[in-house]
N, C-alpha and C positions, 0 to 999 in steps of 0.2 A: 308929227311923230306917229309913226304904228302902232296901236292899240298893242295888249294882252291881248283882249278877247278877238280882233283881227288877225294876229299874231299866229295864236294858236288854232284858227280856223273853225267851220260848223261845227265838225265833226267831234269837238270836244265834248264829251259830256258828263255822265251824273258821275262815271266810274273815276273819269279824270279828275272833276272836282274833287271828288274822296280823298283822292293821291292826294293831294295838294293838303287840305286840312289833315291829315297824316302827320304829312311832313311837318306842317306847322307847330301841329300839337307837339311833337316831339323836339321841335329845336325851341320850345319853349320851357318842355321842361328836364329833357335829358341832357345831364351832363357827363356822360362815360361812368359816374360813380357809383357806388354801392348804394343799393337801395334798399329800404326794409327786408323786400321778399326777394332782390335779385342780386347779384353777384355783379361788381364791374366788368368782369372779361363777359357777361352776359348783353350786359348794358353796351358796350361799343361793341360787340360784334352787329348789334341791331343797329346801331348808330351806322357805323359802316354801311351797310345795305341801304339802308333809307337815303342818303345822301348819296352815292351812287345813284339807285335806282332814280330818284327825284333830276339829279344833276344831270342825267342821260338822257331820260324820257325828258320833262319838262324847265329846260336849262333858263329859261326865261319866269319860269315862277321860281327856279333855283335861286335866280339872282334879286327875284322880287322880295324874296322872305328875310332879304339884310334890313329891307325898310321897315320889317315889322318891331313887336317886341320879344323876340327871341332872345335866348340869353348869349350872353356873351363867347360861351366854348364853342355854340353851334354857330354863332358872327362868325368866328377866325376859322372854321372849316371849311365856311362855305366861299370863304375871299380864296386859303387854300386850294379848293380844289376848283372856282372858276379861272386862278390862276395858271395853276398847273395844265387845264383843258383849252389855252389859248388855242391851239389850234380849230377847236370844235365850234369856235363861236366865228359870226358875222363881222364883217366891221361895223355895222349898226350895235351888233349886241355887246360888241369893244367897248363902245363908248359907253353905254347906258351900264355897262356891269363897269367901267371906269369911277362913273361918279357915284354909284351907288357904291362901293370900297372906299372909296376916300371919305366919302361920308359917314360911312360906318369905323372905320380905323381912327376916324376924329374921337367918334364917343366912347371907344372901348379905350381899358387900362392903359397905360402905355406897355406895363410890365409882359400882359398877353400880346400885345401887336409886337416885343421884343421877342419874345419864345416863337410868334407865327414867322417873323423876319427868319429865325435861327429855324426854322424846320424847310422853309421855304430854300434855305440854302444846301439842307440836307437832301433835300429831294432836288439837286440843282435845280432848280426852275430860275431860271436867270433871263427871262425873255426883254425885252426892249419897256415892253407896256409897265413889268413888277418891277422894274429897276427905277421908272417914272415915279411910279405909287412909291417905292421908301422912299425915294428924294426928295417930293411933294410933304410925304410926312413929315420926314425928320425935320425939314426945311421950316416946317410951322411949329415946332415944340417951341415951348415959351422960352425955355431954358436949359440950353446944350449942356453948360457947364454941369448941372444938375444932374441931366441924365449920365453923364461921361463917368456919375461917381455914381452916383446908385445902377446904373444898369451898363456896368463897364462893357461886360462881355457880350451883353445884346447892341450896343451902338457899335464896338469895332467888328462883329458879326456883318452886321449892315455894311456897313462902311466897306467895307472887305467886297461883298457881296455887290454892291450898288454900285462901284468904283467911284467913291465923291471922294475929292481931295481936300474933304474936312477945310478948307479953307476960306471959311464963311460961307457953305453952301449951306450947312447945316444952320440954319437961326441964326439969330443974333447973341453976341456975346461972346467971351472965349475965343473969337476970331485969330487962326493962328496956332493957338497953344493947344487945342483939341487934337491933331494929329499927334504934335508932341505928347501931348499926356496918355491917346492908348496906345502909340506904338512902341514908344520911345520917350517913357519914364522916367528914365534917370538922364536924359540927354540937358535938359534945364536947372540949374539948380536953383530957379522958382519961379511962381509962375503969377503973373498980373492979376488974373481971377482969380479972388480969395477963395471960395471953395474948392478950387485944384489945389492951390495952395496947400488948403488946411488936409486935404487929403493926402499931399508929399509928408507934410511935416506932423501927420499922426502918425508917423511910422515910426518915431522916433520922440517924439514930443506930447505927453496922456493930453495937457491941456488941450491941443488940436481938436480932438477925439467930438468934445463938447459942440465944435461947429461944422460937424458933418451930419446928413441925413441921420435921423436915427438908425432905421436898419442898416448902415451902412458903419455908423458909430456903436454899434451891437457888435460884430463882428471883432474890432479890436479891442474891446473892452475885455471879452470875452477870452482873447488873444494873450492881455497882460494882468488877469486876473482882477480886474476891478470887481467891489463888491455888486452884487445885481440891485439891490434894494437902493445904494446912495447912486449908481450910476442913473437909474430913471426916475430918483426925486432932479437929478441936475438936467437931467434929458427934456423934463416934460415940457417945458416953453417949447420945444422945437418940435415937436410930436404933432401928426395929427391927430384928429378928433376921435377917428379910430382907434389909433396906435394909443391914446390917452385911456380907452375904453378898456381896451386889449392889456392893458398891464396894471388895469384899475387895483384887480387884488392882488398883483405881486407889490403894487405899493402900497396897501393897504393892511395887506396879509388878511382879509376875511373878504368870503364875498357876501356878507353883511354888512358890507359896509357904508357909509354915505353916498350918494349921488354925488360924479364929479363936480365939484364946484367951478372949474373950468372946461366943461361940456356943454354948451346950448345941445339938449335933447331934443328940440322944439323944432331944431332943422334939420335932423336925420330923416331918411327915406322911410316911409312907413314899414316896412316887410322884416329894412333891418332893424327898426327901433323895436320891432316885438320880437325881435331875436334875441336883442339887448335884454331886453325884461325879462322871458323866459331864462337868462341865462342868471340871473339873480336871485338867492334865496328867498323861498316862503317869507319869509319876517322880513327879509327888506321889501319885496315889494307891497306887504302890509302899511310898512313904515313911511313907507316914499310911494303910496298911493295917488294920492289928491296928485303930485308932481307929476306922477308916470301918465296916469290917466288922462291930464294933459297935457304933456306932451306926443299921446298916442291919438287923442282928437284933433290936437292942434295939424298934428303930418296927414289924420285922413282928410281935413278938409281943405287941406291946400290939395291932396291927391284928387278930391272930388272936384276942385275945380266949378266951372260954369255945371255940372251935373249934379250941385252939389242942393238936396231936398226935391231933384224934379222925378224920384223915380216912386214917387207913391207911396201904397202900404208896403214894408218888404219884411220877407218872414225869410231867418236864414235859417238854416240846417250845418252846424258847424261841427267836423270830425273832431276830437279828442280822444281816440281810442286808444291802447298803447299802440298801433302801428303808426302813429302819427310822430311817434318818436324819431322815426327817421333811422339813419345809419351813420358811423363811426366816422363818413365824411361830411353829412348833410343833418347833422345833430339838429331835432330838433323842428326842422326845416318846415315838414307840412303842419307840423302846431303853429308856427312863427306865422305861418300863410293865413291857417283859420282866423287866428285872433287879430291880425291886420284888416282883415278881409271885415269880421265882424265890426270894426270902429270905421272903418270905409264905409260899409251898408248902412250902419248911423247915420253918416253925413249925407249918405247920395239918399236916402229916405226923407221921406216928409216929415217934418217936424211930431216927436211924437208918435210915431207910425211904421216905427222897426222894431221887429221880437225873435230876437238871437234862441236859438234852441242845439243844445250842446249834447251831443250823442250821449254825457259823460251824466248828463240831467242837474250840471252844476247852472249856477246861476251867475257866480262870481266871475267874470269874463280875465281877469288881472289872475286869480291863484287857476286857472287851469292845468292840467299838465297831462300828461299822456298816459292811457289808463284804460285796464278795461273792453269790452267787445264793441262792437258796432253795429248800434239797431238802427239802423241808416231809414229800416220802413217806419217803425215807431214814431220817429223826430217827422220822419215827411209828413204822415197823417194827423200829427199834434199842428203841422206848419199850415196843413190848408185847412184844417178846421178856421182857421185866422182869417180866409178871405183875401188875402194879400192880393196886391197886382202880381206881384214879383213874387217869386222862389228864388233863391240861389244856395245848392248847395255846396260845400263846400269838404273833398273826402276825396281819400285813394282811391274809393268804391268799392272796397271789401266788403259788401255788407255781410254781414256774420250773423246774427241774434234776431231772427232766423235768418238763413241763405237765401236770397232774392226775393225778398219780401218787398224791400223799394224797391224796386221792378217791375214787381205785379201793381203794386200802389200807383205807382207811375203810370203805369199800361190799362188801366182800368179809367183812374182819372181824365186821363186825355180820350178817351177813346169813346165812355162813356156819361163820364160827369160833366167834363168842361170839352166837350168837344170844339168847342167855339173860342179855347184860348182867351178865354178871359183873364185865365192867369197865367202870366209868362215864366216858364221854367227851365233854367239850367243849373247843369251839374259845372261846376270848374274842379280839374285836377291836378295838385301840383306834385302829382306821382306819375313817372313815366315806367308800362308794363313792358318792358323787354322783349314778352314773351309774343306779345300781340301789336308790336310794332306801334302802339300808341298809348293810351291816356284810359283808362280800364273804365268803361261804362256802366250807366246804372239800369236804364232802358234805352230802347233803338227809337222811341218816340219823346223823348228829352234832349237837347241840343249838348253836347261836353266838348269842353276845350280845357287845352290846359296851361297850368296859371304858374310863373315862376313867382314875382312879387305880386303884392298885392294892388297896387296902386296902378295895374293894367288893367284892372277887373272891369271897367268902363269901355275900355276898345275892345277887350276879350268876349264879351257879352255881345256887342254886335257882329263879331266872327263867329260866334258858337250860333248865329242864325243861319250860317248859312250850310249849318252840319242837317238841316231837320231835312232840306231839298226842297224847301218848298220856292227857291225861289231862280234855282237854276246857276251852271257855271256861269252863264254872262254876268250877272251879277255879280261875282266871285271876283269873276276877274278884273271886273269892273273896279270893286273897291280895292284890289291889291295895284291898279292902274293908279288908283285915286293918290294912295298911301307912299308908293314910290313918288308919283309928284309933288307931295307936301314933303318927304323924306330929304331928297335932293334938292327942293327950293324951286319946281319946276314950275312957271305958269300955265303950262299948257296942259292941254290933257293928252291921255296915253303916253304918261310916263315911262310905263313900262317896254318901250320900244326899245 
């Protein structure tokens, strides 16, 4: 296979690498939504552009950045729009942006790959190759019948779109009565698969109601007036761990209340388990300390993995300022990131040899909450007075208390004290600036990437090397070569072909 870095030829260099960590940064942490200091229509008009300009110029790093960890809104964009530019590509590049899509469409929601199916058909893009990809998809879900009820209108969307004659093409299960149930509903009067079933005979029967998805068994509840309170004591056996989470205080009526006693906390994702906590009162998470605390060690050190104690002294710099509150869609979001981030640095640090330093000068890492200016230079020079191997901060990079103060801090240290990088310094940001096309910097001689969970901060850190230039695009391309072939299951190198 053709390399990336063959790919794209000599002539690539410092200005094209940029592009490319740009774009990254941004499909990492922008998701079109309102942000503290920006507006959504602010947010996707810069989204817009960036993906454009990236998909035009560099269509082969376009399609390399599904293998990274981007989030999810910037996945289904980027499948969008190398779909929609079938024409623009190689038959080499067919193939290689074929399995990188199908591999990515595997790991996202299903709910999103239904909305991207439903846009997909709005923009007709109906070509030979996107009609392969839904049928390959739909073909591996575990369970039609399932989707056929919870995501009606995104499978007969498909379906419509893809031309499958639902007649076992789609999975196992249901074979048959799928076509009947979205086109022609009242053509059976019942149907073999008990959840098609139960979903004919809630229309008419509350007991039904009980054996349908919940969000699906929400809607007709809703419909004939059941009470909210007894409907999700009966629903919760069938809930997930989320949806268990998500309606804790309407069953509980406080959100003081107990830890779900049918929640394993211990196996949620780290980023969301401190979303979880942040989202619970002072006094409960007082009360349900010892429990949270471990369950928020227990998810960093599965997140640290084989990296887990090999990263030295580490000295953090954690934002809690009020801008870390986030916005009306991402409540919350860069606190959630800090305080993951900081039980991650535990585990990836040497036994003994991590010192969390919190803009906010609290100490208790569980009551943080958002608050306050951002002396972002103050916290840097309390961090290296430490000696650390490692820096990592962790902030929108407003510094405020004074205005560029870590900057100069930063610029003086590298430049003067540790010229010789004895201590490794990056900034992660899980705020994307609208205004500047990326991830808001704190100095031009500190490495910044930006960070949507926490529990990337491992792979993130070796990306944010390659923003300093010291080490050139082949390199660059090199390791996005590396990541496509571990991505897709490739043995070979030059994934990216």
């Amino acid at each position: 296979m053709t390399t990336m870095t063959s790919s794209t030829g000599t002539d690539v260099g410092l200005v094209a690498a940029e592009d490319v960590l740009l774009f990254v940064n941004a499909a990492i942490t922008a998701t079109g939504q309102r942000e503290f200091r920006s507006s959504a229509h602010r947010q996707q008009l810069s989204l817009d552009f960036l993906h454009e300009y990236v998909r035009v110029n560099y269509r082969r790093v376009y399609a390399a950045s599904l293998a990274l960890d981007i989030n999810d809104h910037n996945a289904a964009r980027i499948v969008r729009g190398l779909l929609e530019s079938a024409a623009d590509a190689s038959a080499e590049e067919k193939r290689t942006e074929g399995r990188l899509i199908a591999a990515r469409l595997a790991k996202l929601p299903p709910q999103r790959v239904y909305r991207l199916f439903r846009e997909l058909r709005a923009a007709k893009v109906n070509n030979r190759r996107t009609r392969a990809i839904m049928r390959d998809w739909l073909a591996a879900r575990p369970d039609p019948a399932h989707d056929a009820v919870k995501y009606r209108s995104g499978l007969k969307t498909a379906a419509r779109h893809a031309h499958l004659g639902l007649d076992g093409s789609v999975g196992p299960g249901a074979s048959g009565e799928l076509g009947d149930f979205l086109f022609r509903p009242r053509h059976r009067p019942g149907y073999r698969n008990q959840l098609l079933d139960a979903w004919r005979r809630a229309h008419y029967a509350q007991g039904a109601v009980e054996d349908l998805p919940f969000t699906v068994a929400e809607g007709f509840a809703a419909r004939r007036g059941v009470k909210r309170e007894a409907f999700l004591e009966r629903m919760a056996p069938r809930m997930t761990r989320l949806e268990r989470l998500r309606t804790l205080t309407q069953r509980t009526g406080t959100g003081d209340a107990p830890l779900p006693a049918d929640v394993d906390l211990t196996v949620m994702p780290l980023t969301r388990l401190a979303l979880y906590v942040l989202s619970l009162g002072f006094e409960a998470r007082s009360a349900h300390r010892e429990e949270l605390t471990g369950a928020l060690r227990t998810a960093a050190r599965r997140a640290a993995g084989p990296h887990a104690g090999s990263w030295g002294r580490v000295a953090a710099v954690l934002d809690d300022s009020y801008s870390s509150s986030g916005s009306g869609e991402k409540r919350r979001r860069p606190l959630a990131v800090a305080l993951a981030c900081h039980f991650l640095l535990e585990a990836l640090a040497a036994p003994g040899a991590y010192t969390p330093l919190w803009t906010s000068d609290r100490t208790d890492p569980l009551l943080v909450r958002p608050w306050g200016p951002t002396p972002l230079g103050f916290r840097v020079l309390d961090a290296l007075e430490h000696g650390p191997d490692r820096l990592v901060i962790v902030s929108d990079g407003w510094d405020n208390a004074p205005p560029g103060l870590a900057g100069e801090v930063l610029r003086i240290w590298r430049t003067r004290l540790d010229p010789d990088r004895r201590t490794a310094v990056v900034h992660v940001n899980p705020v994307y600036d609208a205004d500047a096309f990326d991830v808001r910097r704190l100095s031009p001689s500190v490495p910044t990437t930006g960070v949507r969970d926490a529990e990337d901060l491992p792979a993130l850190v070796e990306l944010a090397g390659f923003a300093e230039g010291r080490t050139g695009a082949a390199a660059l391309y090199a390791y996005l070569d590396r990541q496509v072939a571990r991505f897709v299951g490739d043995d070979g190198a030059g994934a990216a072909s």
